[in-house]
N, C-alpha and C positions, 0 to 999 in steps of 0.2 A: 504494500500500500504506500511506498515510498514518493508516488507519483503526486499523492495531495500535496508534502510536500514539495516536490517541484513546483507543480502547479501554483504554488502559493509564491514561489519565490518569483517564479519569471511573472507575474501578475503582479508584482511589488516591481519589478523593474520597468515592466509595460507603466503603467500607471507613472510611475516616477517620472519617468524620461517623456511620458506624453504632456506632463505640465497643463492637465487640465483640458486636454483636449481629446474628443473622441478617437479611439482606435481603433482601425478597421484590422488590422493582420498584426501577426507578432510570427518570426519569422526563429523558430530556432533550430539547433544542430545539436543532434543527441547520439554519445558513440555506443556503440553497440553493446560495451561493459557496463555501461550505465544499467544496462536491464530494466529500461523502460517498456510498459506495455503502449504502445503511441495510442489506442483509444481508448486508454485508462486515463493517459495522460492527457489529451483533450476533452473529455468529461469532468475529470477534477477541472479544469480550467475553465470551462464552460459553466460549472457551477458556482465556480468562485468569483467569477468575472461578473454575475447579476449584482445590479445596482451599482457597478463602479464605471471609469470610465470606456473601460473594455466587453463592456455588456455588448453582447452579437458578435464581437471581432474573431478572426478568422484564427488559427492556432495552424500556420504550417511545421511540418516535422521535418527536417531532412536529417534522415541515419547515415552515419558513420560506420562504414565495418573496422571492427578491431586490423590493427598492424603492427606487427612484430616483426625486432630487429637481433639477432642474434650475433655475437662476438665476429664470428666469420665473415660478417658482412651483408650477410642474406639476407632481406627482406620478405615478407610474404602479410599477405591476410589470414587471418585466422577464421578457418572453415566451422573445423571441429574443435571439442577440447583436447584441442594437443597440443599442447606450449613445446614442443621439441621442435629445433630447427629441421626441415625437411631437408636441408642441404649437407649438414656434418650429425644431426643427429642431438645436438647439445638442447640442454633444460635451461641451461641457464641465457633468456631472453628480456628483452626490454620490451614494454608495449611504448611503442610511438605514436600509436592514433588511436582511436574508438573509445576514452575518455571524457570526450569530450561533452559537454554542456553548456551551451551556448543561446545566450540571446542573439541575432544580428542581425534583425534589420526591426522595427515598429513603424507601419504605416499609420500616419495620422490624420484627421479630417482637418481639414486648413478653412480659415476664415474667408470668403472671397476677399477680393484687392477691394476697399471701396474707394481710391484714392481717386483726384478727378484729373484729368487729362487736360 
């Protein structure tokens, strides 16, 4: 159920960074270790977002697959749970991507220009 709070957090960032202004999309990037369920994760948001300024806005996902770097130099994504390097066989790896959780990008509803020409 770790997903409420996510969803709590990037709704505290949406909200923050829109400065009072309606939000139509929140745009984040979640890596694959996160073990997020994505329509867990927009349901907690969708619930959390009534009555604030992100009420209706849109909760895009984009996944990350996991990436591991191993001493030898090899990179690969990670399929299965095998943390062994495919290429010399070694356990001992670094994860270099799918981590990640990210807010980047909130679209906001803008005031038209009234200014006069």
């Amino acid at each position: 159920m770790h997903e409420l709070a996510l969803a709590r957090g990037i709704l505290a960032a949406a909200v923050a960074h829109a400065d009072g202004r309606r939000v139509k999309r929140v745009d984040v990037t979640v890596g694959a270790l996160r073990q997020v369920v994505p329509s867990s994760l927009k349901f907690h948001f969708e619930i959390l977002a009534r009555e604030t300024t992100c009420e209706r806005a849109r909760l895009e996902q984009r996944l990350i697959p996991a990436q591991l770097r191993c001493a030898c130099g090899s990179e690969w994504e990670l399929v299965e749970l095998d943390f062994r390097c495919p290429r010399c066989g070694a356990a001992e790896t670094e994860v270099v991507g799918g981590e990640e959780l990210r807010v980047e990008e909130i679209e906001v509803e803008e005031e038209p220009c009234t200014a006069a020409r």
